[in-house]
C-alpha positions, 0 to 999 in steps of 0.5 A: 593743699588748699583750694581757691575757694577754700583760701578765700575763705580762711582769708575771710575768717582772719579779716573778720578776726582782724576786725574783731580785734580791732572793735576790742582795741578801740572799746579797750574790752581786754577780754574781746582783745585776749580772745584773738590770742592763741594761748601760748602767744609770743609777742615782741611788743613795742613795750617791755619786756623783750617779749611776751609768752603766754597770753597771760604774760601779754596781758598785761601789756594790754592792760598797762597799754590802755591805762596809757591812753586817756579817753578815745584815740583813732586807730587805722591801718595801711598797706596790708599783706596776708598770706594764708596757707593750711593752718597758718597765715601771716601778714603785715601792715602799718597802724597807724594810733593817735590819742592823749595819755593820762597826763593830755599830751597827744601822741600820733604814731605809725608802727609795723606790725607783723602777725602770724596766726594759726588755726587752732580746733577750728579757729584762727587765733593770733600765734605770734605779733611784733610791733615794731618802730625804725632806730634812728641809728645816731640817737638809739632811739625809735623813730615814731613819727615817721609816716608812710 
């Protein structure tokens, strides 16, 4: 069973991996945001297809997810959870992303976003991610312009 002071200081390892990524999403380095996968991901992304396995596979999704973006967007994030025990770790929060896309309409959307992270010979990488939106249940459609 872990100790205090050794909870404390995987938590500090994921936020510092937290921020990592986060540097990578904002400069869109592909290769910096693919570093924080764990090699056999399972990602549900907010974009087809249903989901993603590999990392190789969610890649792709990254790389069509920055050619979406035209230029700097701002990205920020609310209310986070984690919870860490052993090798494993999962949080959630909203993230909040505002930008133009190729044809320079802007967007501003809140999402959920759910992780699970495992530590993998020594590193914490991300297991599995899901990205996900409420259903306005009369339309079928994602409600993105919900805020907190």
């Amino acid at each position: 069973m872990a100790t205090r002071v050794d909870t404390k200081i995987e938590e500090a390892q994921i936020h510092q991996l937290l921020e990592d990524w986060g540097k990578a999403v904002d400069a869109k380095d592909i290769e910096g945001v693919m570093a924080c996968y764990a090699p056999g991901i399972v990602a549900f992304d907010a974009m087809p297809p249903l989901r993603c396995v590999g990392a190789e596979a969610y890649r792709k999704n990254w790389e069509l997810g920055f050619e979406m973006c035209d230029g700097h967007g701002e990205f920020e994030t609310r209310d986070m959870n984690l919870a860490v025990g052993g090798d494993v770790a999962f949080c959630h929060r909203l993230n909040h992303m505002t930008g133009t896309d190729p044809d320079g309409k802007e967007f501003d959307c809140w999402i959920r976003w759910t992780v699970c992270f495992q530590k993998m010979h020594g590193k914490w990488l991300i297991a599995h991610e899901h990205i996900s939106a409420p259903i306005d249940m009369e339309t079928n459609q994602g409600r993105m312009d919900l805020k907190p």
